[in-house]
C-alpha positions as CSV (number, residue, x, y, z in Angstrom):
1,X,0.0,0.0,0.0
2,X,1.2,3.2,-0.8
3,X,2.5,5.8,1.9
4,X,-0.1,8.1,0.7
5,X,-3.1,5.8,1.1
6,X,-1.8,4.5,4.4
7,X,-1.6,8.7,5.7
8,X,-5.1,8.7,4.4
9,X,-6.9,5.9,5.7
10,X,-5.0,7.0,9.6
11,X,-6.1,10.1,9.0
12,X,-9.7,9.9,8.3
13,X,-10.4,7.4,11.5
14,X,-11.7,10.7,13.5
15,X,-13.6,11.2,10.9
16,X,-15.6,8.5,10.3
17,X,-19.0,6.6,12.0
18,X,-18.8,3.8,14.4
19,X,-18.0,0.4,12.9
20,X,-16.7,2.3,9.6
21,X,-13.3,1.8,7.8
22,X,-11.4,3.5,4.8
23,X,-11.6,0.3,2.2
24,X,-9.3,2.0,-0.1
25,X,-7.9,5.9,-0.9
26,X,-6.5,8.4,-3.4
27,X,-4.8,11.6,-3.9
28,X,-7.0,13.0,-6.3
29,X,-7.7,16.5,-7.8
30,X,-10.6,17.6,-10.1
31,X,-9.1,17.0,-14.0
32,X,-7.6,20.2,-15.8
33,X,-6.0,21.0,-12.6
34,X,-2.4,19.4,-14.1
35,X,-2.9,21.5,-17.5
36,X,-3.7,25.0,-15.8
37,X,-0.9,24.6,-13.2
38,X,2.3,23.1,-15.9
39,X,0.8,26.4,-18.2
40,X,1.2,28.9,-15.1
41,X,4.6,27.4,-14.2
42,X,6.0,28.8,-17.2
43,X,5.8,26.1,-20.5
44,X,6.0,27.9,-23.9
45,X,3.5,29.8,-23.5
46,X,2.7,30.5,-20.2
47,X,-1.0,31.0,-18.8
48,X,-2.0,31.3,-22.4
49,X,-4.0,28.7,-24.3
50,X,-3.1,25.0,-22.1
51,X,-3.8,27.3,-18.5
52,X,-6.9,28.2,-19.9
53,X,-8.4,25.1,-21.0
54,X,-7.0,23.6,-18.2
55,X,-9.0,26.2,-15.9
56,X,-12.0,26.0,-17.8
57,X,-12.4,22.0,-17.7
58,X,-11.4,22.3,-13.5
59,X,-14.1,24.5,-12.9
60,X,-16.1,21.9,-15.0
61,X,-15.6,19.2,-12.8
62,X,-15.9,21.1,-9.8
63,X,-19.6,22.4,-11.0
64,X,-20.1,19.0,-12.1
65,X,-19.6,17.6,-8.9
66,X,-21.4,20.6,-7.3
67,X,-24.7,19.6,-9.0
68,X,-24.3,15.8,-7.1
69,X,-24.0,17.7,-3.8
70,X,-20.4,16.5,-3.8
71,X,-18.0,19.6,-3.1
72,X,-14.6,18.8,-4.6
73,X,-11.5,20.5,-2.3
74,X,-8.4,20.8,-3.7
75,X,-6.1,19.1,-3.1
76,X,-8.1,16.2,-2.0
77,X,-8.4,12.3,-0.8
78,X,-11.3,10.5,-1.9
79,X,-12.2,7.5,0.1
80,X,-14.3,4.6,-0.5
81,X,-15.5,3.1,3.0
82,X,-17.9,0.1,3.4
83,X,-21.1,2.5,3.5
84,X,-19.9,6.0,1.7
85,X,-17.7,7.3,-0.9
86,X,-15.7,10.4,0.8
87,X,-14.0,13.7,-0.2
88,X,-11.6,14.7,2.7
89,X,-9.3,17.9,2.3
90,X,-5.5,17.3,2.8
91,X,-2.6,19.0,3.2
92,X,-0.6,19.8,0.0
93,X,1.2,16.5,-0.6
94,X,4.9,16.8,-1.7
95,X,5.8,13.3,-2.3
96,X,7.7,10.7,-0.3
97,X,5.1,10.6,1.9
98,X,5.4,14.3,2.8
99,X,2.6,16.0,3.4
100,X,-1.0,15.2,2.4
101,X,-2.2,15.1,6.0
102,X,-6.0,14.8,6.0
103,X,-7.6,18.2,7.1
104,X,-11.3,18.3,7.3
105,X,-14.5,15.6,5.7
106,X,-15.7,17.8,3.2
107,X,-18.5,15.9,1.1
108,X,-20.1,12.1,1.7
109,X,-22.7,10.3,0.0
110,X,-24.2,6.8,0.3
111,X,-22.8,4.6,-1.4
112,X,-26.2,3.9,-2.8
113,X,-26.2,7.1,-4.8
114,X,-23.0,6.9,-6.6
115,X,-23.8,5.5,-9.3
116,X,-20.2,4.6,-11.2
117,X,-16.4,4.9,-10.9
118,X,-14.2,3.9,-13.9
119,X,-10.4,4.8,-13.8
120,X,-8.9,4.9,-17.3
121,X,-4.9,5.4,-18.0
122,X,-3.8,8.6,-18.9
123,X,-0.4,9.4,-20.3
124,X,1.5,8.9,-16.7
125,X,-1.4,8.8,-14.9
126,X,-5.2,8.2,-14.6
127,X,-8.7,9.7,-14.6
128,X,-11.0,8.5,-12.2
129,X,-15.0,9.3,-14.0
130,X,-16.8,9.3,-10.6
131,X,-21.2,9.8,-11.4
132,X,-22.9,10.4,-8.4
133,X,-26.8,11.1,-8.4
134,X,-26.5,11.1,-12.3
135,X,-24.2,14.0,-12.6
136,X,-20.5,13.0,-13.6
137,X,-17.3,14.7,-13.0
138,X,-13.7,13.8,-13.9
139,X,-10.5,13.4,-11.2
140,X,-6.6,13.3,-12.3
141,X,-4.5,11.2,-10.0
142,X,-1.3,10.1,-10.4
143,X,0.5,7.0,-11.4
144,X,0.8,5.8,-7.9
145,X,-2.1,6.3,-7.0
146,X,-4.6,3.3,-5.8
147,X,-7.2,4.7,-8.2
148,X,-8.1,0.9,-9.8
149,X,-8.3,-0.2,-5.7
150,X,-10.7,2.7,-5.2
151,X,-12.6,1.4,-8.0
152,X,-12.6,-1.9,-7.3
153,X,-13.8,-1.0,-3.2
154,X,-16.3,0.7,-4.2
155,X,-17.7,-2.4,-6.2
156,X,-17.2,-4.9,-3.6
157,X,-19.0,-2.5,-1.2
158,X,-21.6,-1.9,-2.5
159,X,-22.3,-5.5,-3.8
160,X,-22.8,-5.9,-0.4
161,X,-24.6,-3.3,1.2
């Protein structure tokens, strides 16, 4: 298990209801965010053209997930437990394990009304489609990221719920 997921599922114990347990976690952050922040750091062209696509298919996402009732911080953790899929916001992470701290629950929902998550490669990394209540929104997580185990929890779970 990664260092990030293990920092995760520690941190989001206080968090969470009697008899409830992190299943699986990710470092996540709403997709576009990668393209608006390499365009601002000063590529060819910075904060021109990438930045704003990047910005405009963020804010997206974030609306996207608004209109499931599922607020989207940034950075983020999303966590599948055995009754709710989870949004906690964490400290920046920096890598090696560094930071990424969990902060504060943010959004939860039933696991009942989400009603997909597919993970699909992407260049280095992944996408994680999450569709909660209907609406869908789009996350970019890295390549270490335990995106497919997320995936895969939250089928288990709620085959069994």
């Amino acid at each position: 298990m990664a260092r990030a997921e293990t920092k995760i599922k520690e941190g989001a114990a206080p968090h969470l209801e009697e008899g409830e347990e992190v299943l699986a976690a990710m470092v996540a952050r709403p997709r576009g965010w990668t393209q608006a922040s390499a365009s601002a750091g000063g590529g060819l062209i910075p904060g021109m053209v990438g930045g704003a696509l990047g910005r405009k298919k963020q804010q997206q996402n974030v609306e996207a997930a608004e209109t499931a009732e599922f607020e989207l911080p940034n950075p983020m953790a999303l966590a599948v437990t055995q009754r709710r899929l989870i949004a906690f916001k964490i400290g920046s992470p920096i890598g090696l394990g560094i930071g990424g701290d969990v902060k504060e629950l943010v959004s939860a929902v039933p696991l009942s009304e989400v009603d997909d998550i597919k993970v699909k490669r992407l260049a280095v990394g992944k996408t994680v489609t999450v569709t909660i209540r209907g609406a869908e929104f789009v996350l970019e997580v890295g390549a270490g990221a335990n995106a497919n185990g997320v995936a895969e929890a939250y089928e288990s779970a709620k085959a069994t719920a």
